[in-house]
N, C-alpha and C positions, 0 to 999 in steps of 0.2 A: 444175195450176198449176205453173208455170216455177220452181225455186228462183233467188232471187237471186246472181245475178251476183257472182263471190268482186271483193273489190274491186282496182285493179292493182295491180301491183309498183312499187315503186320502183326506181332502178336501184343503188342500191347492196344495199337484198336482193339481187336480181338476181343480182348480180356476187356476194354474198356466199354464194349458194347454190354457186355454178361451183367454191368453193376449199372446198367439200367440211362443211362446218357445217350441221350437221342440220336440217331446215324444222322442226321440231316448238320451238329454241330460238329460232329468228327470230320466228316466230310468238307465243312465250310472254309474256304478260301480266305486268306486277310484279305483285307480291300481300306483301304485309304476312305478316308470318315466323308460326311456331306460338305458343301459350300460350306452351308449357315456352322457348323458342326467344327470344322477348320475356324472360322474367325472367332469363334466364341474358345475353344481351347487357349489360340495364339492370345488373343489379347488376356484369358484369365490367366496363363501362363507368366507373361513378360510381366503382368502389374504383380504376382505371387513373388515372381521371382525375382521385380527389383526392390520388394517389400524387405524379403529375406535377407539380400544383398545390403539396405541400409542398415537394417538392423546387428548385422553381423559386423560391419564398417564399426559402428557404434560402442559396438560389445569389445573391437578390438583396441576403440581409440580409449575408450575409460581403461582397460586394462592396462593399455600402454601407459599411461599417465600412474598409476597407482603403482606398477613396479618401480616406477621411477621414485615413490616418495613410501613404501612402504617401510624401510630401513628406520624410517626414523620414527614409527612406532616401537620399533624395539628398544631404543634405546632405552636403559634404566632413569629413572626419576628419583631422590632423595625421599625420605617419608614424608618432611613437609612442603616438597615441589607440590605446581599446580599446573599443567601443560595448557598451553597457550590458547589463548580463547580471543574470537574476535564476533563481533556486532554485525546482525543483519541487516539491512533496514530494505523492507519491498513496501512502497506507495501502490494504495489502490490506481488504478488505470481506469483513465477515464472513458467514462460509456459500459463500463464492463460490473454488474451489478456483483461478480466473482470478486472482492477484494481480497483472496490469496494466490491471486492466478503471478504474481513476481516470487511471493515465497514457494510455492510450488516449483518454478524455475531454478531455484536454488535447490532444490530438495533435490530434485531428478539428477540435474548436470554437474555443481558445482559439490554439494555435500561429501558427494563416493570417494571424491578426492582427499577432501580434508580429513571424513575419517581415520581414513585409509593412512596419514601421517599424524594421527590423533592430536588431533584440533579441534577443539569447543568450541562451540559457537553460542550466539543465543538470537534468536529471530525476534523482528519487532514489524508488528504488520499493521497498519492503520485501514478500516473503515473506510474513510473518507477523506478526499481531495483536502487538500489543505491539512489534513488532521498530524501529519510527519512533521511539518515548521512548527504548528503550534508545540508540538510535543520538544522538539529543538532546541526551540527559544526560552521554552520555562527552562528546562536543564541547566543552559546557558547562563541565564537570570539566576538561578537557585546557587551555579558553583561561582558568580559575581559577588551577590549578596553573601554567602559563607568566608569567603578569600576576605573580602573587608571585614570582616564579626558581624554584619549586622543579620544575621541567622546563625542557630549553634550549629555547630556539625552532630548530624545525625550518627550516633553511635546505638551500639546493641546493649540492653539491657545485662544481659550474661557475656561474660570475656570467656572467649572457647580457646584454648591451648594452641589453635591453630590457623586465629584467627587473624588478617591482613592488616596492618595498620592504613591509614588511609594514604603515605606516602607511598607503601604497599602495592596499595589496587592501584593508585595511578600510576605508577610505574609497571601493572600489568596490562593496563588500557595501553598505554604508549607502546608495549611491544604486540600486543595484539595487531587490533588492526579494523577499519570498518568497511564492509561489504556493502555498496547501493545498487540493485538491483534494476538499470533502466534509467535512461536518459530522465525521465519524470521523476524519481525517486532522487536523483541528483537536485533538480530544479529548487525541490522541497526541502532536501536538507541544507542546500546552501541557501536558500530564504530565512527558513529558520535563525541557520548560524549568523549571518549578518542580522535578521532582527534582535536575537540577545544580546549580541555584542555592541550594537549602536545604538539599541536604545534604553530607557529609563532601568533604575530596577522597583520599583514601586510593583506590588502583585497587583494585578487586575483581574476581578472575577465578573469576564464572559456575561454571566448570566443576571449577577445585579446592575452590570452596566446597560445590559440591555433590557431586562426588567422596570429600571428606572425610565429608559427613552419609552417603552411601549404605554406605561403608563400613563403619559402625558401627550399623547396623540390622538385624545380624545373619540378611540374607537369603540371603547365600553361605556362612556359616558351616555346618561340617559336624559330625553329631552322633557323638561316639564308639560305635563298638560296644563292647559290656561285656567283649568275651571278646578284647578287640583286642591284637596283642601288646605288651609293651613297648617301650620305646625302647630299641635296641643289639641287638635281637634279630634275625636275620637269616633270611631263607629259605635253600631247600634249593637255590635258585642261587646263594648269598653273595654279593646282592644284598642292600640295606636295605630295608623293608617302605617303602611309598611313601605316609610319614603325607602332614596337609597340609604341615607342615613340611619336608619334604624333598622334595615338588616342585621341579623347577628353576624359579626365578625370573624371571619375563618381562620383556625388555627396556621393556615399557608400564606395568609392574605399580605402579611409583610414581607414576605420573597417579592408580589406584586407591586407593591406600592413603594413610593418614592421614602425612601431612607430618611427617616428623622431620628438624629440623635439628642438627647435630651440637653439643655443647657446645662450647665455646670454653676453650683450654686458661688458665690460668691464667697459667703463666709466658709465654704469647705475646709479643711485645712488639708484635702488630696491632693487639690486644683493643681493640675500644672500648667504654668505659663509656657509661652510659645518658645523661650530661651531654653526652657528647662528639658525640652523633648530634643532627642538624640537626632540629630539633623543626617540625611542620608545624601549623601553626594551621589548623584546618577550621571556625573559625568563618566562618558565611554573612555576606558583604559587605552593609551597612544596603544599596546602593543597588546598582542592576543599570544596567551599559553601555550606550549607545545598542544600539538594534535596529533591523535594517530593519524598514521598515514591509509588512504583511500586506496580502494579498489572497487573501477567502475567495470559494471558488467553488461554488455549490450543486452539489451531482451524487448522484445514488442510483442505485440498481441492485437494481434486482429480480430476486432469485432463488427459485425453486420454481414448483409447477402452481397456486398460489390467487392467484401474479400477473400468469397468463399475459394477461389482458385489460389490463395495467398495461403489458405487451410489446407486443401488439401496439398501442395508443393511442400508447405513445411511439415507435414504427416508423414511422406515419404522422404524425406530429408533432417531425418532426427543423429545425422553422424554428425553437420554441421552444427547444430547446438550442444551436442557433444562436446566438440570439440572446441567451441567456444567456450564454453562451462569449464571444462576441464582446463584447458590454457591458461585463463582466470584464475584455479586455486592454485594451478601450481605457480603461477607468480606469487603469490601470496605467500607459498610455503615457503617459496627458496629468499622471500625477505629481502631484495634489494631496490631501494625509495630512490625517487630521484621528484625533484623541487615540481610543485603543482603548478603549472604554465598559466599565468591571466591572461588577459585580453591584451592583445598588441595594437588591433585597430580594430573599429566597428566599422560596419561596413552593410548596405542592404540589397542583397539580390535578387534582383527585381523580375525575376523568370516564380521563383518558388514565393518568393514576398515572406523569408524568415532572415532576423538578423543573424551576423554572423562574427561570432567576437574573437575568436583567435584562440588560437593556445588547447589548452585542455577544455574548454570552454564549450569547443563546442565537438564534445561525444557524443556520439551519434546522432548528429542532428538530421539527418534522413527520416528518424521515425515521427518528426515530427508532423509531415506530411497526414502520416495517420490519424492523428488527432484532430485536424481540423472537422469532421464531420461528426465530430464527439461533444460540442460545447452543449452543458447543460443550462444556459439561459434562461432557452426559450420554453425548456419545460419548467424549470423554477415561476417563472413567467406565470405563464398559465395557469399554474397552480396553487401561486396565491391568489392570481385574481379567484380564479372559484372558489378558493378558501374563504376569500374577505368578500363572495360577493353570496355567500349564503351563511355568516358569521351572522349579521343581525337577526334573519329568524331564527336561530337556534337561541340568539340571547336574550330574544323575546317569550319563548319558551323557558329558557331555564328562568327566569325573573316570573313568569307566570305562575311557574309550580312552587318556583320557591316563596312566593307569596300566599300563596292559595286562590286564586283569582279564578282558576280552573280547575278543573277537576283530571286526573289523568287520562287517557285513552287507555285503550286497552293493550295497542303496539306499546306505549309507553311503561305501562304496568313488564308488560314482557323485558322489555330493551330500553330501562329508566335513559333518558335524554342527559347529558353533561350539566352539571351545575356551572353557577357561574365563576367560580374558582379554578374548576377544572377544564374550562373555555379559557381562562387564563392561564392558565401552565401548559394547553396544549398550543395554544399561540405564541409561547415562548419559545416550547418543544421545535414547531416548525420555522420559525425566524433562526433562530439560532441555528438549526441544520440549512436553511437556506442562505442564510449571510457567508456559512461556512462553505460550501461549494463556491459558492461566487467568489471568495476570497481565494480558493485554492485555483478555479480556473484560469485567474488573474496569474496564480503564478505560473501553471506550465502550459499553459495558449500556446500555442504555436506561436513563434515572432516576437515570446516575452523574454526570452534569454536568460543568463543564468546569472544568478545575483552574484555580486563579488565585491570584494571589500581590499582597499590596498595594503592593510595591516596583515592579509593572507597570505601574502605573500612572505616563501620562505618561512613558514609556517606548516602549511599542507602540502601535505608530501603527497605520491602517488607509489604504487607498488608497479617496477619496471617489467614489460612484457617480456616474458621472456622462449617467445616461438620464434624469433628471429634468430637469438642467440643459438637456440638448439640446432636449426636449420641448418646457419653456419657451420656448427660444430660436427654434425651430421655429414654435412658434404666435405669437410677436410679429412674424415677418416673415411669415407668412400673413396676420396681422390687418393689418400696413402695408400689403400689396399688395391687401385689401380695402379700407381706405379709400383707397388712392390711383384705384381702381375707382371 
């Protein structure tokens, strides 16, 4: 029997065989891929394609938001307008050695907005835990101390043609407006604001106050030997014996040591008696000055391996931060305040073990959860003991070389060892970065709550959300154009 007849060419095979293409691929069948081949497509497909899909989400939710406010960069300006500007404030997050990672969150989500309605901003980003209150609280203290005279108002050397008088700017603060980036960023400015305002205004500097406390805790103090010679007794160089007393004296050494100011002579005729100095009353004002009004912005951040699935969910879910960011400016733009809610009742629930005080108070209190695996204690802890527990040989070294007792090594010749001056400024250095954490932990620990003061009241305003209102207004002109259907 004849085998069947192969069936003909067409002429484009044909022709496709002539430019040199294998007959075995012309010829080839589709065929449906392997097992392994199928799951690996499917899954790189579905994660491509719901990549695509948030990101598109995203693209469409900022757009949407900016059509809605870009009119009112058109608007014309007079030559000496200055269009509206408001205050960033992102607190470092604790655990997280990134201290831009809250103004980053504003750059991405909420900025595109405000440009977009041309609105100035200006970002103010703190370093370190605690570092936002302290920054708060001076300000606070600084416009106390001005309001009563007892500081001049800072003015500019040159008067510029267009330059803001002081009733001016504050009158462009109050329509601005201030942006806190994160449940902890809140924590910190309202610590702040309640410590300027309740307490003293006396300046206190940080560093001679605690310069003075380290001084007198007797960690650099040096123990006499028994057989040490007396005082006037000289070596066989007729050099002086080099007690601590007769070190030379370091140009730094009074930053170190306890503040001595000189008496005041009697006969002076400068002298001022205790009547004759300008007495400052630090009592707290019953009421507190308009404020701009606030705008809180949820934002968290996850750090460590136990929130690595918490990473990637919100990787793929960047329309949701979108579209919180964006909700956020545009409250802001459209400018309607309504009274900042305090605490109605405290109250402790006992499943999460965080208080919970009521009102505005308590914004986003969920992320607090986060933070509990973030307390820096226990490394502050730790690292002063190893600090202070290898500070004596190093002060026995620097006293050694600084006397000449020794001769140097040759490591030491390479990489000279800290003198003893400079063993004191760097244990300044780190008390004062570690007092400051612990003070800042104190404020946004989980379960510490959010400072408040009842002079706040009616005072701090908030900028009213307004994704509700639009929804509303949304679904009434859907339902018109179904009944008009």
């Amino acid at each position: 029997m004849n085998p069947p007849a192969p069936p003909p060419k067409s002429g484009v095979r044909t022709a496709l065989e002539y430019t040199g293409i294998p007959a075995s691929w012309l010829s080839a069948r589709p065929r449906l891929p392997s097992r392994n081949w199928c799951i690996f497509i499917s899954v790189t497909s579905s994660i491509i394609s719901y990549y695509v899909y948030d990101r598109h989400q995203a693209r469409t939710i900022r757009q949407s938001y900016i059509d809605r406010v870009k009119h009112l960069a058109e608007e014309p300006l007079s030559s000496h307008a200055l269009p509206r500007k408001v205050v960033v404030y992102g607190a470092k997050w604790p655990g997280d050695e990134d201290h831009h990672r809250a103004v980053r969150f504003f750059k991405k989500y909420v900025k595109p907005v405000l440009v977009a309605a041309a609105i100035d901003y200006d970002i103010i980003a703190t370093r370190h835990c605690g570092d936002l209150a302290d920054r708060i609280a001076s300000a606070v203290i600084k416009e106390r101390r001005v309001t009563l005279g007892i500081d001049p108002l800072a003015t500019s050397p040159v008067t510029l043609p267009n330059q803001l008088s002081p009733e001016q700017k504050r009158a462009r603060e109050l329509e601005g407006g201030i942006i806190l980036i994160g449940r902890h960023t809140l924590k910190e400015y309202m610590a702040g604001l309640k410590r300027g305002w309740s307490g003293g205004l006396d300046k206190v500097d940080r560093e001679e106050t605690l310069a003075r406390e380290l001084a007198s805790d007797g960690k650099f103090d040096e123990v006499e030997e028994p057989d040490a010679s007396p005082a006037g007794i000289v070596n066989d160089s007729d050099e002086p014996i080099p007690t601590p007393s007769r070190l030379p004296p370091s140009r730094n050494a009074a930053i170190f040591s306890p503040l001595k100011l000189p008496s005041p002579s009697p006969s002076s005729p400068h002298t001022l008696s205790a009547s004759s100095l300008p007495s400052i009353d630090s009592t707290p004002p019953a009421t507190v000055p308009p404020h701009p009004p606030l705008l809180l912005v949820p934002c968290i951040n996850y750090v460590g391996f136990r929130y690595i699935p918490h990473m990637i969910w919100g990787f793929f879910n960047e329309r949701q931060k979108t579209s919180i960011g964006c909700e956020a400016a545009y409250s802001l733009i459209v400018n309607e305040t309504r009274d900042f809610r305090g605490p109605d009742r405290s109250r402790t629930d006992v499943s999460s073990m965080s208080v919970t005080e009521g009102g505005d108070l308590d914004f986003f209190l969920s992320s607090e959860s986060v933070l509990a695996s973030h307390s820096p204690l226990s490394n502050i802890a730790s690292s002063r003991k190893s600090y202070y527990k290898a500070l004596p040989e190093r002060l026995v070294t620097a006293r050694q070389l600084a006397r000449g007792e020794r001769e140097p090594t040759k490591e030491e010749e390479k990489n000279p060892p800290p003198s003893e001056v400079e063993l004191r400024a760097e244990r300044l250095t780190k008390e004062l970065r570690w007092r400051g954490d612990e003070e800042g932990w104190r404020i946004v620990r989980p379960g510490s709550g959010v400072s408040w003061d009842d002079r706040f009241k009616g005072v701090l305003m908030l900028f009213k959300e307004q994704r509700a209102e639009d929804e509303r207004a949304e679904d009434e002109v859907r339902d018109a154009k179904k009944a008009e259907a």
